[in-house]
Structure formats: C-alpha cells, structure tokens
mmCIF file as Biopython writes it, N, C-alpha, C and O atoms, coordinates in Angstrom:
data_model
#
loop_
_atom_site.group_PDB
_atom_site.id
_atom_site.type_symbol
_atom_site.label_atom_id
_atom_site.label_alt_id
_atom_site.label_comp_id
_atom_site.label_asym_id
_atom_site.label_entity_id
_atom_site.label_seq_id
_atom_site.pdbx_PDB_ins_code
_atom_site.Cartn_x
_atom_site.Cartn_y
_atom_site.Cartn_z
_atom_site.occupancy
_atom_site.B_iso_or_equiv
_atom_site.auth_seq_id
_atom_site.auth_asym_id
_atom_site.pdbx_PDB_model_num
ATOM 1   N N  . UNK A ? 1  ? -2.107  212.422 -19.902 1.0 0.0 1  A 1 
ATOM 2   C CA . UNK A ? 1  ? -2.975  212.047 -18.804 1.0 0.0 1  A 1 
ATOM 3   C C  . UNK A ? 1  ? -2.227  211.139 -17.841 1.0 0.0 1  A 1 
ATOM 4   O O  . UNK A ? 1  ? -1.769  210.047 -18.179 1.0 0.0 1  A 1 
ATOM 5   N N  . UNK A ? 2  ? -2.112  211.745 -16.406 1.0 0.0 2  A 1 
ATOM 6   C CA . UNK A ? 2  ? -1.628  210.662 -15.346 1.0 0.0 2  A 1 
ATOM 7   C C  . UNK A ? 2  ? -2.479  209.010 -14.960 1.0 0.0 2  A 1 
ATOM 8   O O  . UNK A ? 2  ? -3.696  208.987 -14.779 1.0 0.0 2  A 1 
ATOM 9   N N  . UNK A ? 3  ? -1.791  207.984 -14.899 1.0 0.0 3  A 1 
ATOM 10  C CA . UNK A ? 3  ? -2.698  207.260 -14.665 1.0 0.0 3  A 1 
ATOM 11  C C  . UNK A ? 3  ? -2.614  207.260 -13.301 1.0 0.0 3  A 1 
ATOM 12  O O  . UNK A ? 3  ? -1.673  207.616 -12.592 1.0 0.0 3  A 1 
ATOM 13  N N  . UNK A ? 4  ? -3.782  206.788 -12.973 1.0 0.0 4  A 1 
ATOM 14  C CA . UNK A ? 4  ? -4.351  206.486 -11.653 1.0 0.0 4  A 1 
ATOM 15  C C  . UNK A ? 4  ? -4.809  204.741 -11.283 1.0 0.0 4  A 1 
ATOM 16  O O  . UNK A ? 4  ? -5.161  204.004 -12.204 1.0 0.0 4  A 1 
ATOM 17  N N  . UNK A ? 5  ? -4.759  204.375 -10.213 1.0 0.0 5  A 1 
ATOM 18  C CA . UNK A ? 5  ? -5.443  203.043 -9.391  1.0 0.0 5  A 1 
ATOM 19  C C  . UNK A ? 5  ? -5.535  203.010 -8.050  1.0 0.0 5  A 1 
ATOM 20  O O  . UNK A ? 5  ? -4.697  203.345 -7.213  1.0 0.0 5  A 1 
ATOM 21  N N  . UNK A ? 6  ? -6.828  202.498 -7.887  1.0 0.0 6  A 1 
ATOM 22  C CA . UNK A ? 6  ? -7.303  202.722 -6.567  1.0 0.0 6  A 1 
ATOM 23  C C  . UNK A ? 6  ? -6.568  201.400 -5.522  1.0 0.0 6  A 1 
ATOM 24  O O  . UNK A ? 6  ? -6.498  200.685 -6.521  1.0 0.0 6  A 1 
ATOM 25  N N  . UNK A ? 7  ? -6.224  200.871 -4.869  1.0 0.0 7  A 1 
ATOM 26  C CA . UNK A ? 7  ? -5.778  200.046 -3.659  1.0 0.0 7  A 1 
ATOM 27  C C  . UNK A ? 7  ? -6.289  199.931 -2.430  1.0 0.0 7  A 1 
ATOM 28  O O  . UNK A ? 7  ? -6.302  200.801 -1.559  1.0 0.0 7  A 1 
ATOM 29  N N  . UNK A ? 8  ? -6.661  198.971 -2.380  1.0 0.0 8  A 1 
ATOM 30  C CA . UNK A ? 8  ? -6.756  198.711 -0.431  1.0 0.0 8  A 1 
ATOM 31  C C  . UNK A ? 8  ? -5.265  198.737 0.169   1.0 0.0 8  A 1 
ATOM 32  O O  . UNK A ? 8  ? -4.239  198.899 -0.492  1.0 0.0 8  A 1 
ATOM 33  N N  . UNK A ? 9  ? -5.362  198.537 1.613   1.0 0.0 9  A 1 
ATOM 34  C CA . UNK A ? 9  ? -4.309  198.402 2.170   1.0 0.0 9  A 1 
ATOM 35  C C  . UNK A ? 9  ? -3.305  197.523 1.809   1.0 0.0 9  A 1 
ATOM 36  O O  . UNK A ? 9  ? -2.180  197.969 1.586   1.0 0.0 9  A 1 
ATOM 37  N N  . UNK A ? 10 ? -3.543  196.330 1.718   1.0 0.0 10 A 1 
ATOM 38  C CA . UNK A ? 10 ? -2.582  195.395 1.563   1.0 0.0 10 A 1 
ATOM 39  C C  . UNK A ? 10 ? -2.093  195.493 0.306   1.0 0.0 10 A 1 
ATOM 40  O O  . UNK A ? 10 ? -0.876  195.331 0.220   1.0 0.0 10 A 1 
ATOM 41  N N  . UNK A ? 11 ? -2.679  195.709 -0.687  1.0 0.0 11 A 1 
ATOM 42  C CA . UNK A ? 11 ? -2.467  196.263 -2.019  1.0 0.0 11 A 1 
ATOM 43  C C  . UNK A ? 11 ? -1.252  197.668 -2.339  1.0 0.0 11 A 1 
ATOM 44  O O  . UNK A ? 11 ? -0.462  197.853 -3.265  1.0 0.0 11 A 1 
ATOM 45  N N  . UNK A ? 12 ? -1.603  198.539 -0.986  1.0 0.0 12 A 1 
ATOM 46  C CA . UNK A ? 12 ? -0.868  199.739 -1.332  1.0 0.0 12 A 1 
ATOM 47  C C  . UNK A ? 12 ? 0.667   199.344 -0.719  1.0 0.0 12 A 1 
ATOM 48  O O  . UNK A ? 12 ? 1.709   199.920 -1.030  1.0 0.0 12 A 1 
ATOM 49  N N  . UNK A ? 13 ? 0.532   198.190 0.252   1.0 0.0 13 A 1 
ATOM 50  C CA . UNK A ? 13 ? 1.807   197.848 1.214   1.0 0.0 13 A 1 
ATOM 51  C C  . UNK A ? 13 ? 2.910   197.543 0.254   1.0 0.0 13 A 1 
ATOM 52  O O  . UNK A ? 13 ? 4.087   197.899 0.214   1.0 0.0 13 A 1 
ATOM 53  N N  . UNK A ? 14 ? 2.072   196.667 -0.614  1.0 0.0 14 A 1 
ATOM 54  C CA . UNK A ? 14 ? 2.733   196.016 -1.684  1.0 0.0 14 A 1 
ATOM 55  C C  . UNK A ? 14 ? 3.382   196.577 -2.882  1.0 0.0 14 A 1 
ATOM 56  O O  . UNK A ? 14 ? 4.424   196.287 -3.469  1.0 0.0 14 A 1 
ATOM 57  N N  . UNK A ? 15 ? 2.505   197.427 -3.070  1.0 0.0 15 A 1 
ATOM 58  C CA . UNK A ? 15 ? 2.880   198.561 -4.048  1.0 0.0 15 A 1 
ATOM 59  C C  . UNK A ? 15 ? 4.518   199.189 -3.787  1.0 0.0 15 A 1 
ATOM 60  O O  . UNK A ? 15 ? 5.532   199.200 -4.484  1.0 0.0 15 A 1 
ATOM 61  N N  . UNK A ? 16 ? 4.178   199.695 -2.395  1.0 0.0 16 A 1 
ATOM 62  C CA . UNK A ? 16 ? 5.389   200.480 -1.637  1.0 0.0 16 A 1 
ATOM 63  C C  . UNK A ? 16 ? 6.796   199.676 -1.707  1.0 0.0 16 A 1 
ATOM 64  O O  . UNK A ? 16 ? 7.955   200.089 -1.754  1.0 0.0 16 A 1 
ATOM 65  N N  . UNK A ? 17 ? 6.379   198.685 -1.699  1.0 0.0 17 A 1 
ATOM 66  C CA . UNK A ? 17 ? 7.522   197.606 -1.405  1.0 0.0 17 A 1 
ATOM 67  C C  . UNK A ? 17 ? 8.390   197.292 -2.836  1.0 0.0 17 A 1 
ATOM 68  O O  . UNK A ? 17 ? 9.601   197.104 -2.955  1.0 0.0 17 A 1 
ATOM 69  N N  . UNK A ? 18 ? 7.340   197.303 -3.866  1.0 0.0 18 A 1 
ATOM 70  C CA . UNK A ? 18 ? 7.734   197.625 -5.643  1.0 0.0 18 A 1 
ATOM 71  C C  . UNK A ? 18 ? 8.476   198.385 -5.465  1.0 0.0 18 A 1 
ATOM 72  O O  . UNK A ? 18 ? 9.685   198.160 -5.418  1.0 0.0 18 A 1 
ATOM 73  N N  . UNK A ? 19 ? 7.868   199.642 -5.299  1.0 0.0 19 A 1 
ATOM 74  C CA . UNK A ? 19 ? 8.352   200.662 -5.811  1.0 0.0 19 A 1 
ATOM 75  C C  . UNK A ? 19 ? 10.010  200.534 -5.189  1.0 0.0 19 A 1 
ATOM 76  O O  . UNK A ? 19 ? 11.024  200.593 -5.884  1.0 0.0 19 A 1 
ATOM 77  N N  . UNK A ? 20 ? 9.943   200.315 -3.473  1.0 0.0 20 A 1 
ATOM 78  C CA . UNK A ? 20 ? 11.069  200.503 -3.063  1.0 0.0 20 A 1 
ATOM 79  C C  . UNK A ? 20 ? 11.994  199.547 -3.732  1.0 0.0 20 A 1 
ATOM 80  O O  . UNK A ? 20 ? 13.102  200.043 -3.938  1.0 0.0 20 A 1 
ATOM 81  N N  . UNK A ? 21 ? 11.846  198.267 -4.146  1.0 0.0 21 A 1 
ATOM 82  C CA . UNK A ? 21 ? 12.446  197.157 -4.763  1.0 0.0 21 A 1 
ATOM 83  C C  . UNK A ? 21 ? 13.156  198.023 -5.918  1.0 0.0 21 A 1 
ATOM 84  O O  . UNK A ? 21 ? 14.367  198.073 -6.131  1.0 0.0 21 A 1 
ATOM 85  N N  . UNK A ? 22 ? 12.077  198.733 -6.659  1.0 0.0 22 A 1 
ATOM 86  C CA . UNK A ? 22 ? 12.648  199.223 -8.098  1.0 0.0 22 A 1 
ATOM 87  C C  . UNK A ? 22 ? 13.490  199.801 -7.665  1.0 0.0 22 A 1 
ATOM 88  O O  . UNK A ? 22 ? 14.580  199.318 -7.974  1.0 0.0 22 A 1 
ATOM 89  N N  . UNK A ? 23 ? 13.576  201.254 -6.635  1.0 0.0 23 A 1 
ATOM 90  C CA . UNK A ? 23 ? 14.800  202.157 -6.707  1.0 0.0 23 A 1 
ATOM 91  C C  . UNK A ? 23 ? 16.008  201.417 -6.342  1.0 0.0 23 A 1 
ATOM 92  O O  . UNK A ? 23 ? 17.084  201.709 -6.865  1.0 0.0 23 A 1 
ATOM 93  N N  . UNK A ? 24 ? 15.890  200.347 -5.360  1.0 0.0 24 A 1 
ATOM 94  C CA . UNK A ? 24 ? 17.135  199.198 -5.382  1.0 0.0 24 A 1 
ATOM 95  C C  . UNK A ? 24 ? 17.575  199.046 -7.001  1.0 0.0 24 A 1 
ATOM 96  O O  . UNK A ? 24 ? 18.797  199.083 -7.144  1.0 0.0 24 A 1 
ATOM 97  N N  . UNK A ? 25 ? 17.141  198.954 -7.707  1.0 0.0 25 A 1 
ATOM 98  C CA . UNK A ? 25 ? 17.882  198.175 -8.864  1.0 0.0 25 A 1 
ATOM 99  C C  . UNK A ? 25 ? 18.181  199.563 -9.830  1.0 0.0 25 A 1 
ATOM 100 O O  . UNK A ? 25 ? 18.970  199.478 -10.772 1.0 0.0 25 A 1 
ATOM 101 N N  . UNK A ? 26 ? 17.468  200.870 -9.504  1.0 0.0 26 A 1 
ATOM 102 C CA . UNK A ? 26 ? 17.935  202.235 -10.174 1.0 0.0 26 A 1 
ATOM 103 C C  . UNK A ? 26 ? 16.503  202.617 -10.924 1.0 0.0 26 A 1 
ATOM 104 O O  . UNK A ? 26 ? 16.398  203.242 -11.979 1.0 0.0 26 A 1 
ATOM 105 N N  . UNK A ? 27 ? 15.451  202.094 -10.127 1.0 0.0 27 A 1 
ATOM 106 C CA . UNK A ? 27 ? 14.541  202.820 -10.966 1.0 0.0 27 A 1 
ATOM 107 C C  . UNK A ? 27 ? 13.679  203.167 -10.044 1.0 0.0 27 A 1 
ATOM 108 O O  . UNK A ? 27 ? 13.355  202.610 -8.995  1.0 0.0 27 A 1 
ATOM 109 N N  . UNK A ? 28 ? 13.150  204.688 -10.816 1.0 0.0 28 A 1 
ATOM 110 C CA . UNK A ? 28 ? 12.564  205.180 -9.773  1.0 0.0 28 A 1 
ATOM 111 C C  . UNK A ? 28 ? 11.121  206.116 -10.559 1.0 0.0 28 A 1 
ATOM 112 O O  . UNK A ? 28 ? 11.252  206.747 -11.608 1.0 0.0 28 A 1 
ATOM 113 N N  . UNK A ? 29 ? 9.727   206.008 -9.732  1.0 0.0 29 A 1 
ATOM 114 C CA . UNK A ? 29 ? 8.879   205.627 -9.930  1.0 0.0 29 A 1 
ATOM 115 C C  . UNK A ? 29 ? 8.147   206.668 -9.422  1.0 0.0 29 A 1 
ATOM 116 O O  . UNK A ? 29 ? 7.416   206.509 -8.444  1.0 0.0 29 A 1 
ATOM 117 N N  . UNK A ? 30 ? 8.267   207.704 -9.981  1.0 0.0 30 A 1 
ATOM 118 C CA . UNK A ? 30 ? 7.862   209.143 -9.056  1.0 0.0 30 A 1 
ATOM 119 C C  . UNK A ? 30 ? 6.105   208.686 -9.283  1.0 0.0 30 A 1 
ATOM 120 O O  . UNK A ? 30 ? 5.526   208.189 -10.249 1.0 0.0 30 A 1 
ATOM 121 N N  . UNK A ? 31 ? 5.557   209.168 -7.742  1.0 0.0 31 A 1 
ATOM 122 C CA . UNK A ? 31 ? 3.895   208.942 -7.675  1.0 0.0 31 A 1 
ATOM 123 C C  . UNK A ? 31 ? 3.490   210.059 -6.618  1.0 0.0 31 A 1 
ATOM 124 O O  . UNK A ? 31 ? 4.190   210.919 -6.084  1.0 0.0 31 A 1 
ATOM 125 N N  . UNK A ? 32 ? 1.829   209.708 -6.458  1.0 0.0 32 A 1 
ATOM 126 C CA . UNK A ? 32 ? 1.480   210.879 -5.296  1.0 0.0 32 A 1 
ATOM 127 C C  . UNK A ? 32 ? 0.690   209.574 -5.015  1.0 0.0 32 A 1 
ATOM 128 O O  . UNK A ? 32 ? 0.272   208.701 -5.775  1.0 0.0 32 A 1 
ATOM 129 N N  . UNK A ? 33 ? 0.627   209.726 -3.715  1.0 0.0 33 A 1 
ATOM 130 C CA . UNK A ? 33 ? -0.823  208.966 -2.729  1.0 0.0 33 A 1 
ATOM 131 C C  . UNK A ? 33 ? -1.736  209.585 -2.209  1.0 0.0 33 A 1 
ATOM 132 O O  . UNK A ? 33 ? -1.424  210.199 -1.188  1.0 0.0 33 A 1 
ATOM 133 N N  . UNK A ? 34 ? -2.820  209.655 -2.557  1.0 0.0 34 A 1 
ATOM 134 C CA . UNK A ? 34 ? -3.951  209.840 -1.479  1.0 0.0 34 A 1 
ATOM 135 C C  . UNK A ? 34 ? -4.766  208.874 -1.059  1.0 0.0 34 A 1 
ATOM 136 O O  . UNK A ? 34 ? -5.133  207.895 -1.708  1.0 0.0 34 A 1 
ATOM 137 N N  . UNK A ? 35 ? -5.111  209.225 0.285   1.0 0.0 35 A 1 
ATOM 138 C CA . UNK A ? 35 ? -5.988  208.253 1.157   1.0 0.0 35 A 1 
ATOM 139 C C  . UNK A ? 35 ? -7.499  208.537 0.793   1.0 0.0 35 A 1 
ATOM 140 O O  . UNK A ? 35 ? -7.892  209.682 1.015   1.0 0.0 35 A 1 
ATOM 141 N N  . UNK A ? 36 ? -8.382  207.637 0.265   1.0 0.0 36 A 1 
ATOM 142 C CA . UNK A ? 36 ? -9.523  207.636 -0.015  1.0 0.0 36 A 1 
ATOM 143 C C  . UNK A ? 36 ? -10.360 206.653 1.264   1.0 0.0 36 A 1 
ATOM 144 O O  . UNK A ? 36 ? -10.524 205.434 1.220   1.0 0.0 36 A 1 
ATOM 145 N N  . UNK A ? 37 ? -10.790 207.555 2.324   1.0 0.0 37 A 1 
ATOM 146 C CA . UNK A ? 37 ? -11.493 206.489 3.181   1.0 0.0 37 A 1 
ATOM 147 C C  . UNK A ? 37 ? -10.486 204.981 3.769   1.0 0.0 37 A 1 
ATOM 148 O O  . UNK A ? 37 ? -9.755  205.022 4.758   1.0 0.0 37 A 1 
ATOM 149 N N  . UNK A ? 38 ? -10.571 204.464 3.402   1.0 0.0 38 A 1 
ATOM 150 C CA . UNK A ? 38 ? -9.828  202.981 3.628   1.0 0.0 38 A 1 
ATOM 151 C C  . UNK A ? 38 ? -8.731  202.705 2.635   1.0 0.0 38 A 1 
ATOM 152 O O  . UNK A ? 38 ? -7.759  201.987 2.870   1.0 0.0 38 A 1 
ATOM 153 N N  . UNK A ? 39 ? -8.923  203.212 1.728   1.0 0.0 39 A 1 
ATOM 154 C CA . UNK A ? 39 ? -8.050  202.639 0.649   1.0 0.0 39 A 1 
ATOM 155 C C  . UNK A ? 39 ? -7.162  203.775 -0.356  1.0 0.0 39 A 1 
ATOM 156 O O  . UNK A ? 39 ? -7.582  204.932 -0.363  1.0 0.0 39 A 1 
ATOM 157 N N  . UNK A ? 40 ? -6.279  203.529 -0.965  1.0 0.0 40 A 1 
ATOM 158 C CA . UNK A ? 40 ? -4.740  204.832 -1.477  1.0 0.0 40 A 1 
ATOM 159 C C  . UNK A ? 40 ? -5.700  204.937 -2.526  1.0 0.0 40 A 1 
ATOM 160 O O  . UNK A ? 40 ? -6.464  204.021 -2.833  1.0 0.0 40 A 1 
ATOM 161 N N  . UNK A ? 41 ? -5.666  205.859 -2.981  1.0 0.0 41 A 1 
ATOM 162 C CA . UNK A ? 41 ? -5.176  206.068 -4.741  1.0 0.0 41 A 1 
ATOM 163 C C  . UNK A ? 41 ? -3.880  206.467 -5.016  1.0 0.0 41 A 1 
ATOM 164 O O  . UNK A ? 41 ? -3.309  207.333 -4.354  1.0 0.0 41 A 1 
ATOM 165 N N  . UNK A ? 42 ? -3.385  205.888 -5.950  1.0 0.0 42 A 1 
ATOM 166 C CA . UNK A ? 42 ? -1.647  206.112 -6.630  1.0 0.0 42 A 1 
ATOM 167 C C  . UNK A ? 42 ? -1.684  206.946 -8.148  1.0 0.0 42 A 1 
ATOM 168 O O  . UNK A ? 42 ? -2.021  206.382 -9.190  1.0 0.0 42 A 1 
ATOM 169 N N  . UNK A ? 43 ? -1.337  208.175 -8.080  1.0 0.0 43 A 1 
ATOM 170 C CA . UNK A ? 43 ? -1.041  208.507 -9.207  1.0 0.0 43 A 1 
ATOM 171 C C  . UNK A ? 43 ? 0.241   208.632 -9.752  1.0 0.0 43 A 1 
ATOM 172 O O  . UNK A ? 43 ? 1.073   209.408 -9.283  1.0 0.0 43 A 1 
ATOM 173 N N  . UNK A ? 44 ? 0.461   207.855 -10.789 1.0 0.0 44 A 1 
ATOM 174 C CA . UNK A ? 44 ? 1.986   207.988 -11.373 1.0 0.0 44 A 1 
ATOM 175 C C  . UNK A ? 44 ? 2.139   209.165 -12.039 1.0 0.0 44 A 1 
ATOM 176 O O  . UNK A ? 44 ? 1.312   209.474 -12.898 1.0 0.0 44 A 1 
ATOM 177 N N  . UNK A ? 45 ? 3.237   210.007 -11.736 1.0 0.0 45 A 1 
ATOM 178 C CA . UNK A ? 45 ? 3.566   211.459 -12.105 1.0 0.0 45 A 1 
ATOM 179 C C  . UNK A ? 45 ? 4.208   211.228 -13.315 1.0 0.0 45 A 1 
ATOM 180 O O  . UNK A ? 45 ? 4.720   212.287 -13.677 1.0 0.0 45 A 1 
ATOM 181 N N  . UNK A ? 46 ? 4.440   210.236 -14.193 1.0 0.0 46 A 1 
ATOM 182 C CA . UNK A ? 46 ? 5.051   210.116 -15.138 1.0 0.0 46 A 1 
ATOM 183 C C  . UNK A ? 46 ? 4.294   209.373 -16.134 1.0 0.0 46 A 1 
ATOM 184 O O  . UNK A ? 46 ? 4.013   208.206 -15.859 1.0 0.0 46 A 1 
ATOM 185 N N  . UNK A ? 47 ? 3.901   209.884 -17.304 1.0 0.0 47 A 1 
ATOM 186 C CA . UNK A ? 47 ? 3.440   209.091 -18.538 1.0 0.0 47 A 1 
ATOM 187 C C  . UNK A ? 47 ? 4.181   207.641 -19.059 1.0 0.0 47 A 1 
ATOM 188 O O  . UNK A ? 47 ? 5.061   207.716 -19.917 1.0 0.0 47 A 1 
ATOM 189 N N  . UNK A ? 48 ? 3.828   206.482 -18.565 1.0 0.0 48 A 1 
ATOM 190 C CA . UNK A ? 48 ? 4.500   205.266 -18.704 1.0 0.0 48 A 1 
ATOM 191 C C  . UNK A ? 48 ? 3.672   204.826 -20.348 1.0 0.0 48 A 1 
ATOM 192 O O  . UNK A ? 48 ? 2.488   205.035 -20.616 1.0 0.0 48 A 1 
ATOM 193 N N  . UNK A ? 49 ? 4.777   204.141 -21.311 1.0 0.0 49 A 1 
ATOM 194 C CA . UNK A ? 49 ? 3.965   203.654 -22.302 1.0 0.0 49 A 1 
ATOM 195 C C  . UNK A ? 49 ? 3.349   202.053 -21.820 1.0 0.0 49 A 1 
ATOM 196 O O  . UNK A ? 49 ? 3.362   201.669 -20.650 1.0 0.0 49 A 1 
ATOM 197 N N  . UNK A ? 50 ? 2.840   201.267 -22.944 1.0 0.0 50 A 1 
ATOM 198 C CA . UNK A ? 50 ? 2.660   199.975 -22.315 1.0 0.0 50 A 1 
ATOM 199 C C  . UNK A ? 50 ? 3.682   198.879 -22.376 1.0 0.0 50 A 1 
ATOM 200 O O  . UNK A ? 50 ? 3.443   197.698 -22.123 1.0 0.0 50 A 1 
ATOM 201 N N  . UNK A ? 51 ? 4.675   199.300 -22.684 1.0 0.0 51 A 1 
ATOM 202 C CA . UNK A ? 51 ? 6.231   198.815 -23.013 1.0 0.0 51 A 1 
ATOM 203 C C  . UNK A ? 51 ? 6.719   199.373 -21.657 1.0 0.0 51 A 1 
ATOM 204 O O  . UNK A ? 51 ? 7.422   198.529 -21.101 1.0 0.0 51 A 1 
ATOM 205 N N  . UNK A ? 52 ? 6.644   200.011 -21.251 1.0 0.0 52 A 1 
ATOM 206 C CA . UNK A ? 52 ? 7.594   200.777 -19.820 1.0 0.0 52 A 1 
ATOM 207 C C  . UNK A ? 52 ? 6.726   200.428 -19.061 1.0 0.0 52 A 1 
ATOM 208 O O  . UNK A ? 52 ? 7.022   200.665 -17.890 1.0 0.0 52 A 1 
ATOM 209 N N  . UNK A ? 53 ? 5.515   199.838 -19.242 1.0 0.0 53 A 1 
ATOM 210 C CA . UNK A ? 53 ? 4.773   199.022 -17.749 1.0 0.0 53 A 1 
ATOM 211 C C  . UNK A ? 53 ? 5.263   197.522 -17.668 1.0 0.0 53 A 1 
ATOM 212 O O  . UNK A ? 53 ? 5.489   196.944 -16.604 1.0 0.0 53 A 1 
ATOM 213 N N  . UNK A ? 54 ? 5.407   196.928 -19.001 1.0 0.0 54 A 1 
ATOM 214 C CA . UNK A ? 54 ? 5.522   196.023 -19.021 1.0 0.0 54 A 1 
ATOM 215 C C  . UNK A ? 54 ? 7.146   195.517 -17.992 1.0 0.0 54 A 1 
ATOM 216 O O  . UNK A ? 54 ? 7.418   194.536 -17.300 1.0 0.0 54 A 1 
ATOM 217 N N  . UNK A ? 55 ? 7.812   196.626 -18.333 1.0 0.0 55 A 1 
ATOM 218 C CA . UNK A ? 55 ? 9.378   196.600 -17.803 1.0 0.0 55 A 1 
ATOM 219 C C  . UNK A ? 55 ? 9.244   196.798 -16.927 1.0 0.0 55 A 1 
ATOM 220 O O  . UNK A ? 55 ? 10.039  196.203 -16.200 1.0 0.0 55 A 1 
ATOM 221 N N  . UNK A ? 56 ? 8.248   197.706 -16.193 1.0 0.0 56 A 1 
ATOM 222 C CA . UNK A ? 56 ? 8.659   197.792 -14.520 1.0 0.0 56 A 1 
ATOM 223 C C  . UNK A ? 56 ? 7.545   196.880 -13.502 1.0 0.0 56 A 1 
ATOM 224 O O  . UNK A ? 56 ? 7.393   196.972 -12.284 1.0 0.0 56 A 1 
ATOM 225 N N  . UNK A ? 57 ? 6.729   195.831 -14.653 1.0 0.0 57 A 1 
ATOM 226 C CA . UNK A ? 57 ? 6.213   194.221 -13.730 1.0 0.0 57 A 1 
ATOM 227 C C  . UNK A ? 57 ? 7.260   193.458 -13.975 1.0 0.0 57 A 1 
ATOM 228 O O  . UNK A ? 57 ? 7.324   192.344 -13.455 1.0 0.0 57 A 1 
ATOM 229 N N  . UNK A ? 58 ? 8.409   193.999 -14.935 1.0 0.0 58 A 1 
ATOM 230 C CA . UNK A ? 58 ? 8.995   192.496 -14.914 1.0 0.0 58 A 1 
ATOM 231 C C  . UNK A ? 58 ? 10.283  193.174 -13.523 1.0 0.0 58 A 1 
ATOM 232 O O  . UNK A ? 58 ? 10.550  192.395 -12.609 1.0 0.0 58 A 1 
ATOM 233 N N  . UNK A ? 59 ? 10.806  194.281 -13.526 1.0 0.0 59 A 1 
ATOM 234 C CA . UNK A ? 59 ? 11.532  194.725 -12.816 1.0 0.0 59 A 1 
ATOM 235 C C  . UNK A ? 59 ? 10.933  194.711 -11.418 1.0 0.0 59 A 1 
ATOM 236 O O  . UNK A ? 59 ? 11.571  195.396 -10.619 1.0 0.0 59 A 1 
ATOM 237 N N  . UNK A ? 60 ? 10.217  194.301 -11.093 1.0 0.0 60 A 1 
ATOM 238 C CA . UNK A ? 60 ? 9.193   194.224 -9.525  1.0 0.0 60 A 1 
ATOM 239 C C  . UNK A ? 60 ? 8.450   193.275 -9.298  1.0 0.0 60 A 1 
ATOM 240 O O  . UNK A ? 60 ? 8.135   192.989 -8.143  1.0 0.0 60 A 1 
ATOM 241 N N  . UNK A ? 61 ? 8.015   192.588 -10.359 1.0 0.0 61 A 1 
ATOM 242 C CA . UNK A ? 61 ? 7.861   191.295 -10.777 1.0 0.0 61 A 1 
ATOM 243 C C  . UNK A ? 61 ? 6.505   191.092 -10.047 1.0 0.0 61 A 1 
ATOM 244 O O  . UNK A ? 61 ? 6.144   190.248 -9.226  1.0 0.0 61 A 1 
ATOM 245 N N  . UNK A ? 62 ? 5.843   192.201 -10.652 1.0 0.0 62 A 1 
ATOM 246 C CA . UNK A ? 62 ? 4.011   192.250 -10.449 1.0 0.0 62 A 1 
ATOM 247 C C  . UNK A ? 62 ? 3.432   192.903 -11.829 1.0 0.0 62 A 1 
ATOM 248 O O  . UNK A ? 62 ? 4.010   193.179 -12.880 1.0 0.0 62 A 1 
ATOM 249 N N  . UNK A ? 63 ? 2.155   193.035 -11.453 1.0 0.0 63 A 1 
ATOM 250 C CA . UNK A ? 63 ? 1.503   193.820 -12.255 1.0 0.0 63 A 1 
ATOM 251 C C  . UNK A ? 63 ? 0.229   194.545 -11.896 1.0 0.0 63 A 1 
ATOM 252 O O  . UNK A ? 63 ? -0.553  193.717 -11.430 1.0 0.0 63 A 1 
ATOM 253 N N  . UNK A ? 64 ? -0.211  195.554 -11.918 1.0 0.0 64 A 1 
ATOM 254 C CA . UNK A ? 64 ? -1.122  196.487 -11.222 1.0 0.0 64 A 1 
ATOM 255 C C  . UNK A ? 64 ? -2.043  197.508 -12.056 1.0 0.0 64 A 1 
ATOM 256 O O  . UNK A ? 64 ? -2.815  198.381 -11.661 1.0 0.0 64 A 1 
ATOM 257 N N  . UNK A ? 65 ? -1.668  197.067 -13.415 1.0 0.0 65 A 1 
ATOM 258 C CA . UNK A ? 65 ? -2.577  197.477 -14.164 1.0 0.0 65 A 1 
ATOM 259 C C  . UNK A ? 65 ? -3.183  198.943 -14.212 1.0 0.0 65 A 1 
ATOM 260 O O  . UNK A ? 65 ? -4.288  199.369 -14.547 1.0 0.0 65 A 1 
ATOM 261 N N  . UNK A ? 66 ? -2.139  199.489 -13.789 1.0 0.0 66 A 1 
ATOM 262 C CA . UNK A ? 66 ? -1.982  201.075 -13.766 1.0 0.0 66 A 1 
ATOM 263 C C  . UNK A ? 66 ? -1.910  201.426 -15.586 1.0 0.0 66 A 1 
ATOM 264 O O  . UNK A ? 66 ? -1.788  202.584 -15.987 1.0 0.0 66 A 1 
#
C-alpha cells in the first residue's frame, strides 16, 4: 500500500524543498502530487518501512508523518 498525506500550501513548499535537499545528499524520493482544491496530496511511490522514515526526517531533518 502507497502512503499518502494531504498538505496545504506551505506544507507542500516545504515538502518540495525536502525532497530536493534529499536528492542533494543522493537520495531520492520518487512521489506523485495531486492538487486537491487548495491543498497537494503526496503519494510516495515507494513502500518506506518505519526505519526508512525515520532516516529520511533525519536526512531532511523534518517529519511528515507519511
């Protein structure tokens, strides 16, 4: 099962900015976006465990609870 999370704007800006941060350091974070009205949904195309989330808040140095 892909996970999914919904975002407002400023939320998704931020997101983008992760993600781009991560491929700086070699990681890369395949997703899809859709626009729901005002706000993204992000689906991660990749089955992350909760060990490989944990690594890519500390590698981006957030957390989003995807």
């Amino acid at each position: 099962m892909k996970e999914n999370v919904i975002l407002n704007k400023d939320e998704y800006r931020e997101f983008t900015q992760r993600v781009d941060f991560a491929a700086l350091k070699g990681v890369d974070i395949p997703h899809l976006v859709t626009k729901v009205g005002d706000e993204f949904k992000i689906t991660l195309l990749e089955k992350y465990s909760k060990a490989e989330l944990k690594k890519l808040d500390k590698i981006t140095g957030t957390r989003y609870g995807i």
